[in-house]
DOMAR-555380 format. One record per residue: residue in three letters; y, x, z of N, C-alpha, C, CB in turn. Coordinates in steps of 0.001 Angstrom, whole numbers, plus 500000, padded with zeros to 6 digits. Each point is the difference from the previous one (the first is absolute). Glycine has a CB too. Example, Ala and Ser with C-alpha at 12.3 -4.5 7.8 and 13.67 -1.06 7.14 Angstrom:
ALA494310513190507800501190499110500000501200500900500000498827498108501246 SER502223501542498034501190500820500060501090499230500730499372501184497855 
***
This chain:
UNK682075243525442801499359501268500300500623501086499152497858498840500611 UNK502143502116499679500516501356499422499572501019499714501070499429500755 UNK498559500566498161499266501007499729500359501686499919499249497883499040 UNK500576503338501140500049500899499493499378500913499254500864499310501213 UNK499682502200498780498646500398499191498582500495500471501759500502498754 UNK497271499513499870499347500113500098499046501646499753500989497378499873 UNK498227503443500209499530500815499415498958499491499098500737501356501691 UNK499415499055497187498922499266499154499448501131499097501181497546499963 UNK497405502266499266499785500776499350499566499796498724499892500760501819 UNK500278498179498237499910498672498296500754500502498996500061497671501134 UNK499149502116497926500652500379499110501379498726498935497349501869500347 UNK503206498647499548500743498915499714500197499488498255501137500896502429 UNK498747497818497620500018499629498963500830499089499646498258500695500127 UNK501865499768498342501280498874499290499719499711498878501778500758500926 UNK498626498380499212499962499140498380499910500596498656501353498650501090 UNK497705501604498396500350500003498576501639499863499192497558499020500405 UNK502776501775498919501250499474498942499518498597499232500823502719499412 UNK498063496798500375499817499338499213499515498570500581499762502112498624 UNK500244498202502591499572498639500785501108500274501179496989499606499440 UNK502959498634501061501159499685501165499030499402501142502350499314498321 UNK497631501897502162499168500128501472501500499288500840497889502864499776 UNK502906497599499873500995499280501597501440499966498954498817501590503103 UNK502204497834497793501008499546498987501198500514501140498729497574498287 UNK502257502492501190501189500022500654501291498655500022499199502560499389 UNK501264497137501347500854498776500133501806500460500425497363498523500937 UNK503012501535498077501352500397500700500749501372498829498784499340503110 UNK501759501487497451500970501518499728498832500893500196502666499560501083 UNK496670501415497530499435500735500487499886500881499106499222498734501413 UNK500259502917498761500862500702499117498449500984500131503438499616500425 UNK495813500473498043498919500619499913500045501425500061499411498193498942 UNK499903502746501871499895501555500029498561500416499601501788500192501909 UNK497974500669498033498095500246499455499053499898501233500521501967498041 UNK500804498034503070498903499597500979499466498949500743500625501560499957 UNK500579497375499639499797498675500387501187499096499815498403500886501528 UNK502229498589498940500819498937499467501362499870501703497271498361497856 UNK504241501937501973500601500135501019501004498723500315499577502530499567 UNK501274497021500879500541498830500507500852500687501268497927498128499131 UNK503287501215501100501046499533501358500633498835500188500491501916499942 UNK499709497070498958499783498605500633499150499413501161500459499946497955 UNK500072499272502828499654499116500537498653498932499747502344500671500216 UNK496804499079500150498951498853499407498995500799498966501920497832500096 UNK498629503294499038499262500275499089498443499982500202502001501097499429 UNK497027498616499843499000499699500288498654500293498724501680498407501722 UNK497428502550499224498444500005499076499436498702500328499289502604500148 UNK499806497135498830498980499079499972498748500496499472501642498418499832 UNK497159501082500811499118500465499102498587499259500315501374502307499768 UNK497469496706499721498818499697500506499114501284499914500331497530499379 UNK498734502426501621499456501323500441498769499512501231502662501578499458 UNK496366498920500413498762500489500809500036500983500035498788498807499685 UNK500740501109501869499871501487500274499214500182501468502381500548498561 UNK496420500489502141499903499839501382500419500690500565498691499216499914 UNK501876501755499507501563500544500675500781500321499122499281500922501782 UNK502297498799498472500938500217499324501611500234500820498247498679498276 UNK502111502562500872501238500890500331500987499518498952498733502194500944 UNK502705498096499284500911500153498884500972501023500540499734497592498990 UNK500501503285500099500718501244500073501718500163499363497294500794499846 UNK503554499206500947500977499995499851500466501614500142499976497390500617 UNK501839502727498846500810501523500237501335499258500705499131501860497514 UNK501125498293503791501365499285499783500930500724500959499035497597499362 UNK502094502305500045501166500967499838500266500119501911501341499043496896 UNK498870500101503900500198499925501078498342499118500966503177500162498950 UNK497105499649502353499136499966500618500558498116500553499317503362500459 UNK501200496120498724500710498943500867499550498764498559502609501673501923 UNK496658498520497778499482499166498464498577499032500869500610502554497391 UNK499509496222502659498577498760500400499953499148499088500122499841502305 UNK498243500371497392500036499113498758498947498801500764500380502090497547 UNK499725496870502020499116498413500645498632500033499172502359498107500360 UNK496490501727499844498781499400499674499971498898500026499133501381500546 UNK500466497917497593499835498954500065498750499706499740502002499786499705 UNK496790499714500846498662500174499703499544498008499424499538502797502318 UNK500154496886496256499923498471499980500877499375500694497979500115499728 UNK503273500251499707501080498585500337500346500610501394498812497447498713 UNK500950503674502511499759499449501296500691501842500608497211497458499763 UNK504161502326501073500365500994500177499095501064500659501874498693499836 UNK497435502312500572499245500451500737500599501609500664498131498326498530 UNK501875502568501110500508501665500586501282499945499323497677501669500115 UNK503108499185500523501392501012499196499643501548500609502424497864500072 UNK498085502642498158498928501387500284501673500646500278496932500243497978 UNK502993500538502830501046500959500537499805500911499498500329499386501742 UNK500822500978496723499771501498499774500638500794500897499774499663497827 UNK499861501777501736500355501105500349500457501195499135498698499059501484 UNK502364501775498697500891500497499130498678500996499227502824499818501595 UNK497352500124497117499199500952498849498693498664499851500580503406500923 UNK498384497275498665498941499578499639498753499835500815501085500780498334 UNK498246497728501479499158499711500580498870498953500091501600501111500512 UNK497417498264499632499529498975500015499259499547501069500240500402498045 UNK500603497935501882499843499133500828498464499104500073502672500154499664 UNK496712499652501386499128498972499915500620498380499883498539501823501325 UNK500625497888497307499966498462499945499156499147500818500521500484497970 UNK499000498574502648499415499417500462498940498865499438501797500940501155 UNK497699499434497834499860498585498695498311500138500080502561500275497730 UNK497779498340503021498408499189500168498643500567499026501592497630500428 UNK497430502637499432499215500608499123499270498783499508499882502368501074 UNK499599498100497982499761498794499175500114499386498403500514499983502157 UNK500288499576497689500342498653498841501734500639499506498342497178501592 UNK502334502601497491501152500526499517500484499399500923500022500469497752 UNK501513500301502288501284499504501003501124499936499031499315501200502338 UNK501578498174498176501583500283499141500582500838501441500659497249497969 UNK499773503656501803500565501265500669501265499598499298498010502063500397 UNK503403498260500723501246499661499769500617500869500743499727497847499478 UNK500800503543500063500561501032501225501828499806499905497583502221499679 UNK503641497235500859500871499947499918500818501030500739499262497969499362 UNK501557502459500282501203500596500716500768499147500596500063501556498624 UNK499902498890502588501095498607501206501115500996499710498440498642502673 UNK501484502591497182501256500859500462501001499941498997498684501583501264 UNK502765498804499677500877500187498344500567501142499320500651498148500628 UNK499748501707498335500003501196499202500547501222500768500263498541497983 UNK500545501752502891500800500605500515499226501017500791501621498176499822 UNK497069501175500330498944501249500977499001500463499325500185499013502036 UNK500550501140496273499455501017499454499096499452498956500292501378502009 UNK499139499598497001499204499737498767498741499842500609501280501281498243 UNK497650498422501159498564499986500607499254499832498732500403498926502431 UNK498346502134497378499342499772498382498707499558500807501094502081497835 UNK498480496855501235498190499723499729499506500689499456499929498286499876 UNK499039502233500441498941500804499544498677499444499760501177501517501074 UNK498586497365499476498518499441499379499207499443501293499757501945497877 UNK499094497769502031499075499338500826499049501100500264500308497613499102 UNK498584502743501654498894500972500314498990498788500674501530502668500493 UNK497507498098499814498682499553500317498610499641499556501575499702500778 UNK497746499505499777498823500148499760499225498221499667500249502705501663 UNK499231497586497293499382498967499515501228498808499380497794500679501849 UNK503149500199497396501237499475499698499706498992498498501437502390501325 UNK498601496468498719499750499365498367501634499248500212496546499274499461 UNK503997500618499140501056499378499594499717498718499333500974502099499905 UNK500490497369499769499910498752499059501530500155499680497910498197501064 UNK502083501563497820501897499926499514500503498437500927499821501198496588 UNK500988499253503740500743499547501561500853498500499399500632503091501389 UNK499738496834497277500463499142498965499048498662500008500919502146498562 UNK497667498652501583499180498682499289499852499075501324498363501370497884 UNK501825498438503282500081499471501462501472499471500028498219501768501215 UNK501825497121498409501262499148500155499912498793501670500133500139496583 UNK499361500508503596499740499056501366500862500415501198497536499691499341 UNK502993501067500755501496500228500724501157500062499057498916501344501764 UNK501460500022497171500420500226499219499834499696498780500196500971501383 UNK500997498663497757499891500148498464500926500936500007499349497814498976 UNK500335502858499599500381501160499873501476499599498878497154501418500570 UNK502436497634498464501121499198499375501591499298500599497650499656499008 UNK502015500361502076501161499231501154500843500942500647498437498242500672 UNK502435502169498936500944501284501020501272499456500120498990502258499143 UNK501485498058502297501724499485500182499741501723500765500965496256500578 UNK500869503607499483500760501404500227501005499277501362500094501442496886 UNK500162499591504062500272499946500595501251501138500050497830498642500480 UNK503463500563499516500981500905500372500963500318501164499619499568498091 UNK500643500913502624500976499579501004499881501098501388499755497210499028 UNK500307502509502297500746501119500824499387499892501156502173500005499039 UNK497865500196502087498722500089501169499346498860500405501078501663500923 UNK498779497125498280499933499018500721498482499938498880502968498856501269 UNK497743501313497941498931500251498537499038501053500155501795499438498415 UNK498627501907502285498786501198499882499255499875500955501116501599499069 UNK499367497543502512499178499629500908500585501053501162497823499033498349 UNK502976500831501938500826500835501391499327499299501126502621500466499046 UNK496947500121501529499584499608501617499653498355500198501802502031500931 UNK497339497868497919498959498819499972499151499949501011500021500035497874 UNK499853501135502639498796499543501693500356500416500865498128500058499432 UNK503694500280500438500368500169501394500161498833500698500978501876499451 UNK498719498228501861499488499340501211501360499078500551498054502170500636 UNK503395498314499141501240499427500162501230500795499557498883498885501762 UNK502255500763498194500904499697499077500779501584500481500081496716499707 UNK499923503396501450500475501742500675499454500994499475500187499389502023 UNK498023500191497260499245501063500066500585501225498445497660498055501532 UNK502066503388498387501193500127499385498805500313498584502525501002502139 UNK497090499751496729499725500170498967498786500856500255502255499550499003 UNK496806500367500240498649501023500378499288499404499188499977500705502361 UNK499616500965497140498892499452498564499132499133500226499910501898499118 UNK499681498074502584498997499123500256499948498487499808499835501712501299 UNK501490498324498607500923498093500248500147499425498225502354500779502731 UNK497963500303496351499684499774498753498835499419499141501305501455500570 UNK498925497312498742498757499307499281500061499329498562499499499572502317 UNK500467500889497048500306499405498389499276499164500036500492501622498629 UNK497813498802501773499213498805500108500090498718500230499335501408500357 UNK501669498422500857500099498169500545501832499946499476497810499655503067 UNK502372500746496272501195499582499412499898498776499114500632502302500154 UNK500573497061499074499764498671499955499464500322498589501792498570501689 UNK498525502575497460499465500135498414498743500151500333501799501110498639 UNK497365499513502157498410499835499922499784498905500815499300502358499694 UNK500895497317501176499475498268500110500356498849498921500317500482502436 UNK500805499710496745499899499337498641499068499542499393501251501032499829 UNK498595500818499896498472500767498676499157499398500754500304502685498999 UNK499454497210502070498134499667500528500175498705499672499133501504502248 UNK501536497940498202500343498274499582499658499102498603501909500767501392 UNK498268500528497832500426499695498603499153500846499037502406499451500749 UNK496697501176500199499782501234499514500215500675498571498709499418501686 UNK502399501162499009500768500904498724499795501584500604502249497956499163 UNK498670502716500103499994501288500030501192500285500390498448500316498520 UNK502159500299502511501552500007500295500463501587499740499893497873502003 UNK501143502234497598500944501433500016500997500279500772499642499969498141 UNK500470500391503256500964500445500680500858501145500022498777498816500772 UNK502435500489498920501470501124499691500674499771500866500323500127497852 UNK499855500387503450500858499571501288499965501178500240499597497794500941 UNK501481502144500156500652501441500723500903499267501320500397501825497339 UNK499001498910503649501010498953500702501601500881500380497516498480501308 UNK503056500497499194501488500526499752501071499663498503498688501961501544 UNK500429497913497593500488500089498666501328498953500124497424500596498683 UNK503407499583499926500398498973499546499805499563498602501248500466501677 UNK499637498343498193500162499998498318500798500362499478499219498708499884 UNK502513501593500872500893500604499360500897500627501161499767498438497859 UNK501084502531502202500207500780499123499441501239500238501720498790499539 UNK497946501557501883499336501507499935498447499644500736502648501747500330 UNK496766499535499626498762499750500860499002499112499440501360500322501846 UNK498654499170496794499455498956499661498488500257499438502412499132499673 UNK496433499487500327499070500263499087500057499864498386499065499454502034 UNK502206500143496985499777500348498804500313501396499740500311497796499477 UNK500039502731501485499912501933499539498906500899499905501770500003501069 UNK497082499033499948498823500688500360498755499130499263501136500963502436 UNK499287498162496769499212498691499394498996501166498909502342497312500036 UNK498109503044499275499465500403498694498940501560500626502664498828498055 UNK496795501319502874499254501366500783498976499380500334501703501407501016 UNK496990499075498912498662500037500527500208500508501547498798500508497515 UNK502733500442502721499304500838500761501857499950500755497133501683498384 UNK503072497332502355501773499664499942500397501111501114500215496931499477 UNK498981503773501365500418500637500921501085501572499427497509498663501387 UNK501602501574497629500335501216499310500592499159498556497917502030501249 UNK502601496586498243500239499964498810499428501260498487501921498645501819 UNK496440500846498379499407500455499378498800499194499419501067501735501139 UNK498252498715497686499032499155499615500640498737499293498528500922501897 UNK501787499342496935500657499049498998499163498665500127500812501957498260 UNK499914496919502004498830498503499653500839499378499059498738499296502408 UNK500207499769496278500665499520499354499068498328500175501135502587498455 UNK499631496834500966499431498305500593498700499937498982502708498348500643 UNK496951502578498251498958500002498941498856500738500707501627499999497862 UNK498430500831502988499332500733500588498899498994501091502128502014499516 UNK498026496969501007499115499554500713500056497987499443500391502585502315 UNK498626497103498241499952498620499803501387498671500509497274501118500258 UNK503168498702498250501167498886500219499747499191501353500279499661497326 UNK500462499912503740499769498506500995500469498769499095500648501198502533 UNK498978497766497838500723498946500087500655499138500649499047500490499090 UNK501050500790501735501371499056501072500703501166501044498393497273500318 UNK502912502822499577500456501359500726500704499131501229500516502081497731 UNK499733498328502941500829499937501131500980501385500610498025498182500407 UNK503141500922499596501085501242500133500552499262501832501149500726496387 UNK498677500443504580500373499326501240500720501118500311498174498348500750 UNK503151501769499027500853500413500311501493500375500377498207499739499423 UNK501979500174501667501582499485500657500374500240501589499755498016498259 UNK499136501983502687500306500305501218500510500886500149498785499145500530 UNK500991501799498969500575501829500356501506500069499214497155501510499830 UNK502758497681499165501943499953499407500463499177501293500070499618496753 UNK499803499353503615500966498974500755499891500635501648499452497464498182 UNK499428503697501478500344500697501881501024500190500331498542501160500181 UNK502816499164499273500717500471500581501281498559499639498823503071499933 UNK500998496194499521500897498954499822499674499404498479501877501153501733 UNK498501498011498026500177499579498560500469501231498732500721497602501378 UNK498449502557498051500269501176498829501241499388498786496991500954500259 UNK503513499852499518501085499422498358498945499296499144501857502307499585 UNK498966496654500238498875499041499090500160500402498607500106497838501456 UNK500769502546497852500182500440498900499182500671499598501690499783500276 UNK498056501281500489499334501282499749498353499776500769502701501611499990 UNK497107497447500751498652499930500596499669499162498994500077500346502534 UNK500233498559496986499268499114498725499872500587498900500785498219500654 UNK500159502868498757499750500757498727498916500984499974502246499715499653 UNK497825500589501845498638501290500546498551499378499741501462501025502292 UNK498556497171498397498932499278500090499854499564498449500293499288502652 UNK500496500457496747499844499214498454499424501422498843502610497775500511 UNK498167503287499900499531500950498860498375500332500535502755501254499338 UNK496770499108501420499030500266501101498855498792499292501878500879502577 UNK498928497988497194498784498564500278499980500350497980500976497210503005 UNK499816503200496451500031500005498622498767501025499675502740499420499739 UNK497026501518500700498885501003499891499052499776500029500830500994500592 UNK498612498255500917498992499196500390499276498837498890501327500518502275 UNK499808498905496865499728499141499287499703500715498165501519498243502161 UNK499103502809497642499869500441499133498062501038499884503406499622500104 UNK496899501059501128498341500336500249498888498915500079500943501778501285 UNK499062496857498990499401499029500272500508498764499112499576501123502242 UNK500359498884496710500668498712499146499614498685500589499876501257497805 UNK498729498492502288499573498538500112499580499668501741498942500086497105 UNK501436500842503822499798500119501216500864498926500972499382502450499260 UNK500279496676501078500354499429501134501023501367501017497384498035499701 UNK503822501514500745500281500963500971501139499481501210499377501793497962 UNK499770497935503302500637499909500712501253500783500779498066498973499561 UNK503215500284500945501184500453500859499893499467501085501390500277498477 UNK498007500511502324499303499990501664501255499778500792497880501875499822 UNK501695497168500782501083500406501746499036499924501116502440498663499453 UNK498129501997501570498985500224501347499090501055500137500016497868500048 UNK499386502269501290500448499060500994500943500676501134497788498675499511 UNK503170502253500285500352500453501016501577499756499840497873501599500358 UNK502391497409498876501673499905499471499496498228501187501115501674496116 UNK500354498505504178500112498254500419501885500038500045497104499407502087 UNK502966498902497888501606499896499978500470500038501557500094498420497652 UNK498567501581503391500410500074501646500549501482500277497976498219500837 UNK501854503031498785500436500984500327500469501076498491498456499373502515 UNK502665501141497528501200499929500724500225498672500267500884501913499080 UNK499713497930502139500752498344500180501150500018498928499688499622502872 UNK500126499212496743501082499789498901500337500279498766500426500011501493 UNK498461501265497713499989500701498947499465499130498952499856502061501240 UNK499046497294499330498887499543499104499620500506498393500645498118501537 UNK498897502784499217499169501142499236499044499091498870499844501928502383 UNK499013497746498274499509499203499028500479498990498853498945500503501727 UNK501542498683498894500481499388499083500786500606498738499836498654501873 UNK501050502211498528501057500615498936498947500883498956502397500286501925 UNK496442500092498555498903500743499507499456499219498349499275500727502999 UNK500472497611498229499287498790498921500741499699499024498951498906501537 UNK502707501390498817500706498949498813500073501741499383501872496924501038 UNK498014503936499017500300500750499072499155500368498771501135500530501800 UNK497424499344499005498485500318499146500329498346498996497625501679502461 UNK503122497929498317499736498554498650500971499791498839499168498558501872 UNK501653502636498741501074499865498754499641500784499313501787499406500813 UNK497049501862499277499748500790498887498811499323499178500872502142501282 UNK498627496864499529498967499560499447500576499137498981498508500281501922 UNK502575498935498383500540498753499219500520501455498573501205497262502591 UNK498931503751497760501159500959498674498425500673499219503169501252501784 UNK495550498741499006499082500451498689499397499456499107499757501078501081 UNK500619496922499867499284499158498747498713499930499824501612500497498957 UNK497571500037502182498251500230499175499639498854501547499220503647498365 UNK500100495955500760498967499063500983498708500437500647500800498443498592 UNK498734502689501007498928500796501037500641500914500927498282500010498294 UNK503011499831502263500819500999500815500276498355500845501313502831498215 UNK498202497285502780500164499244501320500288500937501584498230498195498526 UNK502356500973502351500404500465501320498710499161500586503021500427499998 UNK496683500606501166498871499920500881500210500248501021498861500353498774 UNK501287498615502451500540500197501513498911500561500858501590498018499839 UNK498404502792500590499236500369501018500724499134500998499179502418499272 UNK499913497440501646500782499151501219500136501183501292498756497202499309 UNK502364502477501350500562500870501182499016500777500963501789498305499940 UNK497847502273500550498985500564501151500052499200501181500268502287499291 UNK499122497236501090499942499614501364499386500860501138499974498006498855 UNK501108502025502233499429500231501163498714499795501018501933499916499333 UNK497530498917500332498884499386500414498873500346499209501302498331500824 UNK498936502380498028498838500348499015500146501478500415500048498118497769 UNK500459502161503301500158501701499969500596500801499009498203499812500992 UNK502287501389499175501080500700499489498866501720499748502771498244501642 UNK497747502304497469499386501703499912500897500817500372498679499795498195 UNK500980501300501402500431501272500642501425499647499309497670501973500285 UNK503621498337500491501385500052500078500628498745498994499846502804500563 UNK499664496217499600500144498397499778499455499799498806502012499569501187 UNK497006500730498568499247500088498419499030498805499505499941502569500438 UNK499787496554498909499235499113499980498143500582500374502240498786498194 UNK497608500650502505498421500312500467499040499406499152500590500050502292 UNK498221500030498245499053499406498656499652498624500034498907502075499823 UNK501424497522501643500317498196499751501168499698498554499857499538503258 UNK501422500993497150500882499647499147499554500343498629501640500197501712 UNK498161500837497766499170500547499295499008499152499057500406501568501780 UNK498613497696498674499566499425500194500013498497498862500286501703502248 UNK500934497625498988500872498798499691500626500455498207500870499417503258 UNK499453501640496918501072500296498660499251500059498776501598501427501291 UNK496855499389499126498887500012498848499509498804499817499320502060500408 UNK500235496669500075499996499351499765500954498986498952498785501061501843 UNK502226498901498895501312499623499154500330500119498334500661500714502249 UNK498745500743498137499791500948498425498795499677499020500900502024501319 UNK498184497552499353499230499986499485499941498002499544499057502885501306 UNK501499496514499145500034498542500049501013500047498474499754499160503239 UNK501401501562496804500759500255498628499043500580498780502188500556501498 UNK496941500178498733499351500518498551498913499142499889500547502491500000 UNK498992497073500676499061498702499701500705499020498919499028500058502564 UNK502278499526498246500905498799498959500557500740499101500733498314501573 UNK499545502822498441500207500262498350499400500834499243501728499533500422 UNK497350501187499959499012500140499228498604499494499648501333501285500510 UNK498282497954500254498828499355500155498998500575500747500545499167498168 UNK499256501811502432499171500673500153499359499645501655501198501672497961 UNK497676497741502153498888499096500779500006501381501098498155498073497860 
***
């Protein structure tokens, strides 16, 4: 369902400085009026009663959908609209909820600030103390390029071409992970990107705000993960096999950062799912991909730096907008992901 806006005349309320009425998950960059984000996935949380309840957003363009997650259970995506406004929530009256508002969209359609919750008969609970979906202690990062930010995850077939509507961070494979595992995920994707040499995401890595390379982020600034994932390579090998010289020094200095911001972090070297050795005929893309991620792996020596196969897309599992993994595949891959941080981190 889709929500739009609403006219409201509530007054709106926010959190105390001194209490954590709602939390933020992800890139987010505080103003006096609320809290802003252009990543992918980024995500409020917050437990909340209420017998009616709004949340008020500012966002830069009109092409920004964020997913309702109401107890574990997808329910509305509120359709902003360019400037300022508030959306109706839909949240059962009653007994507390865990409220989960995500950004499906990606950074590219612009900034979007939170402004808070409104309504009536509104009681809180710090959103921390409800570990029954989420822990707040458990975070992996998510790095990598449209497959990662969720490109045309609900497009219908493989012709269909790009539309904010087809965009979903939500059923991407880093938040089916997190629900799995329930962690907290950070999405840094862009689609198109590479890892080396132009066009890339370590140029736009270090921004809250990558559209405008603005909004300084430093890895001290938000909660360490323990487990990163770097999925990135389709968009170098688009056009043929990249110089290996210079694509492994791009990937090794790149993976050196990652490891220096994250000392004790588990960090995966993703493949899939849109690389295979069947097309180009004869290139075998993938493969040359695998033995390369393993030779940087064999030159860093660390044993929490492992390769992680996504497996190929299948046709029979359906395809997204302009051959994009859909949320079956999607799906399959979060799982996958989430079967790895179980075995090495332990986490039930």
């Amino acid at each position: 369902m889709i929500t739009g806006l609403v006219l409201a005349t509530l007054t709106l309320q926010r959190p105390p400085a001194a209490a954590t009425k709602w939390e933020t998950i992800g890139r987010f960059q505080r103003s006096e009026k609320g809290v802003s984000c252009e990543w992918p996935g980024s995500a409020i949380r917050t437990s909340i009663a209420a017998s009616k309840l709004t949340a008020e957003f500012t966002a830069s363009t009109a092409n920004d959908r964020w997913q309702v997650e109401i107890d574990g259970v997808p329910t509305q995506v509120l359709k902003l609209g360019k400037g300022n406004g508030r959306y109706t929530i839909d949240l059962p009256s009653g007994r507390m909820h865990q409220v989960l508002l995500v950004r499906r969209s990606e950074a590219f359609q612009g900034s979007t600030e939170f402004r808070g919750f409104a309504g009536t008969g509104v009681r809180y609970q710090n959103p921390s103390d409800d570990e029954s979906l989420y822990r707040n202690d458990r975070r992996i990062e998510i790095i990598g390029d449209s497959i990662s930010a969720g490109y045309g995850v609900d497009g219908k077939k493989k012709e269909e071409p790009y539309s904010p509507e087809t965009a979903n961070a939500y059923l991407t494979y880093g938040w089916v992970a997190a629900r799995q595992v329930k962690a907290l995920p950070t999405i840094v994707a862009w689609s198109g990107k590479k890892m080396w040499p132009d066009n890339t995401i370590p140029e736009i890595y270090d921004y809250v705000f990558p559209s405008r390379k603005t909004g300084a982020w430093s890895p001290d600034s938000t909660p360490k993960p323990q487990a990163v994932v770097i999925n990135l390579a389709t968009n170098d090998f688009g056009r043929g096999i990249p110089d290996e010289k210079g694509w492994k020094g791009g990937y090794s200095a790149f993976l050196k950062k990652v490891r220096k911001n994250y000392p004790s972090a588990y960090i995966y070297l993703a493949t899939g799912s849109m690389m295979s050795d069947s097309w180009p005929v004869g290139a075998r893309h993938l493969s040359t991909l695998k033995s390369w991620l393993d030779s940087i792996q064999t030159e860093m020596s660390d044993p929490k730096i492992k390769r992680l196969d996504f497996p190929v897309q299948q046709e029979s599992d359906g395809i997204g907008s302009s051959w994009h993994p859909n949320a079956v595949t999607q799906a399959k891959m979060g799982r996958l992901l989430a079967v790895a941080l179980k075995g090495d981190l332990g986490w039930k």
